[in-house]
N, C-alpha and C positions, 0 to 999 in steps of 0.2 A: 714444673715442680710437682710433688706428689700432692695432692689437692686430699685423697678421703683413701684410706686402707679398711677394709671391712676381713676382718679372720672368721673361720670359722670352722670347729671340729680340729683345731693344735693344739696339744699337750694340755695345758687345765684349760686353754680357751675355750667356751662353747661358741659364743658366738659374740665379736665386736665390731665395731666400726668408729673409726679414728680419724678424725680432721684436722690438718696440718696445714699451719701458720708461714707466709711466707719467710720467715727469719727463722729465730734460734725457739724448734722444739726439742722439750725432754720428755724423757720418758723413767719414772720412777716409781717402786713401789717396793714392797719388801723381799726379802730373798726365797725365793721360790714360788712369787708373785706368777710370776709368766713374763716379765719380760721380755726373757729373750725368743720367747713364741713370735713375739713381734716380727725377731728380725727374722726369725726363721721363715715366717710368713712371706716376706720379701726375697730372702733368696729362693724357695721355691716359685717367684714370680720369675724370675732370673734363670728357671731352667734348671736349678739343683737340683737333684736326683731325690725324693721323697722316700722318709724312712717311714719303717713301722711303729718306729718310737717317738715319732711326730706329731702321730695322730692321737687325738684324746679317744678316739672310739675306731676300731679296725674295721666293723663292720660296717660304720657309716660313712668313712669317706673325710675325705676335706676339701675346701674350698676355701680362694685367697682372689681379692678382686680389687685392683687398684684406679684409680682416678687423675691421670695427667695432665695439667695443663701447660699448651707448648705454646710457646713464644713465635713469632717469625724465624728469628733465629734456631730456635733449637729445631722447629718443625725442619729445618733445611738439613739438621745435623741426622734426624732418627727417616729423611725422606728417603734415602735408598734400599735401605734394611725393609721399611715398608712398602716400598715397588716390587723390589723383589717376590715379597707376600701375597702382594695384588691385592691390598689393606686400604682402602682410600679412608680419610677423615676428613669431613665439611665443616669442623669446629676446630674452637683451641682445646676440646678434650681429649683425649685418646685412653680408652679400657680397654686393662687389660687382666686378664683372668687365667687360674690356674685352677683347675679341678683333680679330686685324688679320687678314685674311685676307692667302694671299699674292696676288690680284690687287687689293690693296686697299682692299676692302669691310669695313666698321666692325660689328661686333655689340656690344651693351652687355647686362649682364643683371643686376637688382637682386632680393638673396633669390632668383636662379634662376629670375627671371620677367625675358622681355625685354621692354626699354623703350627708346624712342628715344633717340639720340645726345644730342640736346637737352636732354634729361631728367637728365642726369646735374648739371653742373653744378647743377640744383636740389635734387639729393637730398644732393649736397656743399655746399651755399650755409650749410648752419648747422653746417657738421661741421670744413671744415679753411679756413686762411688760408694764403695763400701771401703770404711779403715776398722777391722776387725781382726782378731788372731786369725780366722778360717780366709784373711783376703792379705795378710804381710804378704803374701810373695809378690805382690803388683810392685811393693817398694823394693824387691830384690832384681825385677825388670832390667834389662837395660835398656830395653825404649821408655820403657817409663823415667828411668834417672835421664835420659838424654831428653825426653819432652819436656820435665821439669826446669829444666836449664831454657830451653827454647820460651817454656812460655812466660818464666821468669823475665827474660832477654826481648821481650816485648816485640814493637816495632822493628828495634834496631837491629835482633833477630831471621825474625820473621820475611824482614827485606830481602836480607840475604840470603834465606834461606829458598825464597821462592825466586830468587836472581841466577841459585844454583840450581834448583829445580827443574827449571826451562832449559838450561844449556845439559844439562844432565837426561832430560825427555829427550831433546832433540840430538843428544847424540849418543841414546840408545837406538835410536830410529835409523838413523844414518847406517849404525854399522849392521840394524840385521837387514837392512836396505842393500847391503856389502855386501853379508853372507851368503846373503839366499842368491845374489847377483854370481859372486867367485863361486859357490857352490855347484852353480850350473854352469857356469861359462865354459868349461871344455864340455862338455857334453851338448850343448848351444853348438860351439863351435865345430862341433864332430855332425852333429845334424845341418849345420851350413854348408857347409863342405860338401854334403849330400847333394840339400839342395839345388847351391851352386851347379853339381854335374847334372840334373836335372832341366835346370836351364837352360844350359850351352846343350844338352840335345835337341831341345824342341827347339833354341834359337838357332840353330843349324839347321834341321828342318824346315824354318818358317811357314808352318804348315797356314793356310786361310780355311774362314768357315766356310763349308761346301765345297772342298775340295774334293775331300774323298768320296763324295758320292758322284763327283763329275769324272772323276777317277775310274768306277766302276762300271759308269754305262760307257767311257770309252773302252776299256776292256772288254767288256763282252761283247762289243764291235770289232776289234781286232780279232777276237777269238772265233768271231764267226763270221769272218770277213768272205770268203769264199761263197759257204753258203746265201751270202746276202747278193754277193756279184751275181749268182748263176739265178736266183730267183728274180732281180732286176731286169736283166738281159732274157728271163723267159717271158715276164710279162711286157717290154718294151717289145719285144717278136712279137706278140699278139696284139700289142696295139698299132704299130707303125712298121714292123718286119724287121728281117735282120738285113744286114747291110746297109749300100746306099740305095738299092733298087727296092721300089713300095711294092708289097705283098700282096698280091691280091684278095686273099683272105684276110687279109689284115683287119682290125677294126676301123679305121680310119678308112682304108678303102671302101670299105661296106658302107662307111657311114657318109661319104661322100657320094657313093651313088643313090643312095636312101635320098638324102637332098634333094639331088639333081633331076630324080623322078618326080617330087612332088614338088619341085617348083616349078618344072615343065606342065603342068594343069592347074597349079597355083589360081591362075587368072578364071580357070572355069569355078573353081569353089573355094570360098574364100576362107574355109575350115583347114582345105589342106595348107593353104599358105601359110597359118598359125601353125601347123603341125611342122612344117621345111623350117621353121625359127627356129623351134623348139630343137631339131636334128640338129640344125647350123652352131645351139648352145652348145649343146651336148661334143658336138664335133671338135669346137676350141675347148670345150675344157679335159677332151680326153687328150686333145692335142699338148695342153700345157703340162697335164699329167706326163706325158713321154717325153717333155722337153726338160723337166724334172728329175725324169728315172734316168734321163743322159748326164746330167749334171752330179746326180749321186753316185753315177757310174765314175763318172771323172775323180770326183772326192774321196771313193771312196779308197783307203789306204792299208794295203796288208804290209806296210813295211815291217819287219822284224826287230829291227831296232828301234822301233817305236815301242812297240809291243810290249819290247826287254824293259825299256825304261818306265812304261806305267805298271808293269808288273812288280819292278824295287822299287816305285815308288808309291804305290799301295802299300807294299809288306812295310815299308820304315814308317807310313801314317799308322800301319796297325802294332805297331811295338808299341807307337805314343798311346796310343789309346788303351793299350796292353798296360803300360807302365803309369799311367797318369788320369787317363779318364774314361770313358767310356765312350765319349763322343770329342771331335773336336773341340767342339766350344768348352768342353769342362777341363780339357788337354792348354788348353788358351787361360782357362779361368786356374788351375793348379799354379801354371808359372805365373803369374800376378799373385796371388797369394804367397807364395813360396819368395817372390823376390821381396815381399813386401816384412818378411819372417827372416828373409838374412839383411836386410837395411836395419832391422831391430838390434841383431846382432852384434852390426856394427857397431850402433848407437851405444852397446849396452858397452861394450869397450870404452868408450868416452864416458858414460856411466860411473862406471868402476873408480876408473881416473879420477874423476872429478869429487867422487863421493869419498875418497883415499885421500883425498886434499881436506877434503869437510872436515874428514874425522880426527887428523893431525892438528886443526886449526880447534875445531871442539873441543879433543883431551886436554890442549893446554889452557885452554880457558875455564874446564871446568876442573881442574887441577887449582888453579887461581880464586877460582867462587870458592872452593873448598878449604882453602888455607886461611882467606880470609873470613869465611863464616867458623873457623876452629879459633880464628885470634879472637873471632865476637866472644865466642860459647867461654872461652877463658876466661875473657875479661868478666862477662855476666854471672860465671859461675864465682869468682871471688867476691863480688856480690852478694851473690845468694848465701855463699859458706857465711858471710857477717850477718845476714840477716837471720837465717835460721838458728845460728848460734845466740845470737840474743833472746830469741824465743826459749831455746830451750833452756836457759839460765833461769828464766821465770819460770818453766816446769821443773823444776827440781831435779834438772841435769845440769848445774850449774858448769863442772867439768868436763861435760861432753864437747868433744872437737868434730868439726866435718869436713871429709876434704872429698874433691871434688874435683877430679883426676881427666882432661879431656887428651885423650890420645890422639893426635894427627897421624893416617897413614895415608897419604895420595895412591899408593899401589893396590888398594883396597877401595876403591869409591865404592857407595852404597846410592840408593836414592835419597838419603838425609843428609849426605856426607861422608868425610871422610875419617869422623870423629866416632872412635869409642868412650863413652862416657861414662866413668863408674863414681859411683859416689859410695866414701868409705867411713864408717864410725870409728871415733875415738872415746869409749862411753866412759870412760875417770881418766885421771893423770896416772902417767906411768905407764897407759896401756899402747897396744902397736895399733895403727890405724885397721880394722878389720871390714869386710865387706857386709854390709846391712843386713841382719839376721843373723848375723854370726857374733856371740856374746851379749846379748841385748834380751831384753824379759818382752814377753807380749805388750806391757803395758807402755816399755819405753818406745819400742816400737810405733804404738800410734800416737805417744806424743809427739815422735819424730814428725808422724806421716804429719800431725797436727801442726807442728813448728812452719813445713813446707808447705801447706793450706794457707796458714795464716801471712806466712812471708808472703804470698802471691793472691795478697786476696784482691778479690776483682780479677781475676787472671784465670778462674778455675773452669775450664772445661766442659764442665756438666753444671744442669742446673740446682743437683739435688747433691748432700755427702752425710753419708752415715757412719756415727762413730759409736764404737762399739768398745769397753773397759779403758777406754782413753783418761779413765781416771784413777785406773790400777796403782795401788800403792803411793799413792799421795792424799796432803790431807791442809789441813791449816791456809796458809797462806797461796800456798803453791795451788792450790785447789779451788781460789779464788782467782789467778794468775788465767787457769785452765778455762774456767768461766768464761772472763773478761775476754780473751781470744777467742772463743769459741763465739761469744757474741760480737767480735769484730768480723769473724769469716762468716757469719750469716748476714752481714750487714751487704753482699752482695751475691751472696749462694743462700739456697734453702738449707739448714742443717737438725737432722735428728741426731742426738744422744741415747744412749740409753746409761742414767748414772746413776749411782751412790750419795753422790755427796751434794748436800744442800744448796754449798758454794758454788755449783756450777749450777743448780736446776734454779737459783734466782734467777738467772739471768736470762730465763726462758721467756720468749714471748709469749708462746702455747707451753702449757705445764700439765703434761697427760701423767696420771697417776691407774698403775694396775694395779686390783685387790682381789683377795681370794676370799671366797666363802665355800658354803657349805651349807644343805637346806639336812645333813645329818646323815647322809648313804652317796651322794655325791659333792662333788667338789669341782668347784667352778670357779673365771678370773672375770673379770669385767674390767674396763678400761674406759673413764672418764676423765672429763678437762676439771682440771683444780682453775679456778679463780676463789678470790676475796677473801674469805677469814678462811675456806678450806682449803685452801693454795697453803696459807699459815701454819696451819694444819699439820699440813703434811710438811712443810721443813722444819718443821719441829720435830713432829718423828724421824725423820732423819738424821737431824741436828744430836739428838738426847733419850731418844725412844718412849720420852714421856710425853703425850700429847698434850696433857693438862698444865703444861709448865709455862710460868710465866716467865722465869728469862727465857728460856728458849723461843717463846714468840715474840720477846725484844728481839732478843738475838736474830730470829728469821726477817723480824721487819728492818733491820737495820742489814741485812744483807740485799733486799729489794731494792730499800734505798741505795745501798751502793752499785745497784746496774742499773738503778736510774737514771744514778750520775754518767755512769759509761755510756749510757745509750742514748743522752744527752751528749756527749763527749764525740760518738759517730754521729751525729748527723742525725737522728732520729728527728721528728718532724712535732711527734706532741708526746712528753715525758711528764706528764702531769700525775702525778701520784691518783691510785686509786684509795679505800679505805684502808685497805690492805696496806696502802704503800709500794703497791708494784704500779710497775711504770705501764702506762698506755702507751702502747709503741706502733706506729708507723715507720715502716723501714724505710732509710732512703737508698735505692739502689744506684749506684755506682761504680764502675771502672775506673781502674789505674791505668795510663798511658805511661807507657814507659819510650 
């Protein structure tokens, strides 16, 4: 609720600061008081766009600074709007503030952090209602006529509606889970395809890692097959000779009789015998060398048709690697990947199917939540039509009729359903049922919105509701009527008024009174709380415009008494007359379970 409003630099305002009572505050004072600064004050909190005729002084600016206290609950309702902002609050407070520069330029700051103009109306959107001529159109909504029906319709509502909800989530999901599936699936399918031939070349191939480098030193062995033979067979003649006859020059030769010299004196010095081992190593290992260069001569293979075949098949490893990878193993890693991107494909076929079954199975079900959350809204809204209509028979629209029209189309589901909801005025007999706003005075207008508060009280939405000429063109009895409801919707919402008529400001918990003066070259409003004999006071001046009058301050005290009795009548907790005769009220707060 709104806790403390402080104006400053609006219209005769210089500068106020206003504290507000959980229950039923008024605001009253004479015509051209300043009250409606007040509210003006408030919608510039709200992000309305600031006039020059707003301000009491152009060159200095204005400034409007509010004090919210939030609940668990409501803290849940205004938390997103403030994430958004990156707004944290540690308290049940929340300030919020509006500055007008004097060249015009708008500052906004929530908890002390600024945030766009724009912004505000969001962070207000679950905290206050305005029912004013400058706010009828929320009642020509048609989510608003279609909420009012919901929130009237309670539980038994509410069940259904979040029954339809979930099948309606889940089978929006479903089908852009479908779309975006069907959307690609021949183009999927045209890339599998690809794939697929990608596969069957290299699973033809069956290429292994290190192939093609064992590939390559076979080829350039073939390639230089020749030259390998004739440098073989020249160094095998110099070690061992050619033929079967040993060469005299040969190395082996030579190195045999190198030996056979120095083992022949071996026994005279024992140096040479170490040196004949040493020949005798030397001799087997050039020996095993030529028994080698025989063996490689035997292996080695100029066949052609060998040749032919690691030659295509190097060039078909280097297509794969041309087409797929760079190296084998990445040629190896492509087709695992790629098989592993048309088994998706597959899948996604099963997919499709299966999600094409969901959504048939979904539509009709939530075809079903929707008819039956339409027979709810029906049943609940003839309800509502008897409830409001008695209301407004105590506001002095005793003739007014309301009808309340819930259209069923299933070919049109929404996320609320599948109901268009219009609710229609009938404001005298004789007339044709018309659409809200259409033949109705501003004033009847928010006794409507008033009729529909008070039907649903304990039901309302937001914490806070501001009613603004809700007592246009009534008076007498009916303006007691206006009161008395107006003090049964505060008995579970915060409510400001801003009124005329006496009848309605008895029954105020908080009784703020605006007054104008004048120090003789300027002209100023100020805004205090009336209790005790100056509460008196001033319904008196209201009452009769003579302050001094003694019936009228019967009169005024005999009307406290009577919302003593009413606020005795709700639940009020201590209604003990003050001197005055107004009542000491403790609100009891309560909800309606429906």
């Amino acid at each position: 609720m709104i806790e403390e409003l402080r104006i400053q630099g609006i219209g005769v305002i210089d500068e106020a600061r206003m504290e507000f009572a959980p229950g039923l505050n008024v605001i009253t004072g004479e015509t051209g008081a300043g009250k409606t600064m007040i509210l003006s004050g408030l919608e510039l909190l709200r992000g309305a766009r600031s006039e020059s005729g707003q301000l009491r002084d152009a060159g200095a600016g204005a400034e409007v600074d509010a004090v919210v206290t939030l609940d668990d609950a409501h803290r849940l309702v205004v938390a997103q709007a403030l994430d958004e902002l990156g707004v944290l609050i540690d308290d049940d407070a929340l300030i919020i503030r509006r500055t007008v520069a004097p060249q015009g330029k708008s500052r906004a700051h929530v908890a002390g952090r600024p945030v766009p103009l724009s912004a505000l109306s969001n962070v207000w959107h679950g905290l206050l209602a305005v029912h004013g001529q400058a706010d009828q159109a929320r009642l020509r909504e048609s989510t608003w006529q279609r909420e009012v029906v919901d929130r009237f319709g309670g539980k038994a509502v509410s069940d259904k509606r979040h029954a339809y909800e979930l099948a309606w989530n889940e089978l929006q999901d479903v089908r852009r889970e479908l779309l975006e599936l069907t959307d690609s699936a021949d183009e999927q399918a045209r890339a599998a395809a690809l794939l697929r031939l990608g596969i069957a070349e290299i699973d033809d191939a069956a290429p292994e890692i290190g192939e093609d480098e064992a590939l390559d030193a076979e080829a350039a062995v073939l390639v230089h097959a020749g030259a390998l033979r004739d440098a073989a067979l020249e160094v095998r003649a110099a070690l061992s000779g050619a033929g079967d006859d040993i060469d005299p020059a040969a190395v082996l030769t030579r190195l045999a009789q190198a030996r056979e010299s120095l083992e022949s004196v071996a026994d005279v010095d024992e140096r040479l015998a170490v040196l004949a081992k040493r020949v005798a190593a030397v001799t087997n290992e050039v020996v095993d060398i030529d028994a080698e260069l025989g063996d490689y001569l035997r292996s080695l293979d100029a066949d052609p048709h060998r040749q032919a075949w690691v030659e295509e098949r190097r060039g078909r490893l280097a297509s794969l690697r041309k087409s797929f990878g760079a190296t084998i193993e990445e040629v190896l890693r492509w087709r695992e990947d790629s098989a592993a991107q048309v088994s998706a494909v597959d899948n996604s076929a099963e997919r499709i199917e299966g999600l094409s079954q969901r959504e048939k199975e979904l539509s009709s079900q939530v075809e079903q939540l929707a008819r039956g959350l339409s027979e709810e809204r029906s049943r609940v809204a003839g309800e509502l039509v008897t409830a409001v209509e008695q209301e407004l028979q105590a506001l002095a629209m005793p003739d007014a009729r309301v009808v309340i029209d819930v259209e069923c189309d299933v070919a049109s589901l929404k996320s609320h359903g599948a109901d268009t909801v219009t609710v229609l005025l009938v404001p005298h007999s004789g007339a044709s049922p018309r659409p809200i706003g259409k033949g109705a005075s501003g004033g009847e207008l928010s006794r409507l919105a008033l009729a529909f508060e008070v039907a649903m009280v304990g039901d309302s939405p937001v914490p806070t509701m501001v009613f603004d000429e809700v007592d246009a063109g009534i008076g007498g009895a009916v303006a007691v009527e206006v009161g008395r409801r107006l003090s049964r919707l505060a008995s579970t919402a915060q409510v400001i008024v801003v009124t005329h008529l006496p009848q309605v400001a008895a029954f105020a918990d908080r009784h703020l009174v605006v007054t104008k003066g004048t120090d003789g070259s300027v002209t100023s409003a100020t805004v205090r709380e009336a209790e005790g004999d100056e509460r008196v006071k001033e319904l008196v001046r209201m009452l009769s415009g003579l302050e001094e009058s003694t019936t009228g301050a019967a009169h005024a005290r005999e009307l406290l008494a009577l919302a003593a009795r009413e606020h005795d009548r709700t639940g009020a907790a201590d209604d003990s007359p003050t001197p005055d005769g107004a009542p000491q009220v403790a609100r009891a707060r309560t909800s309606r379970a429906r």
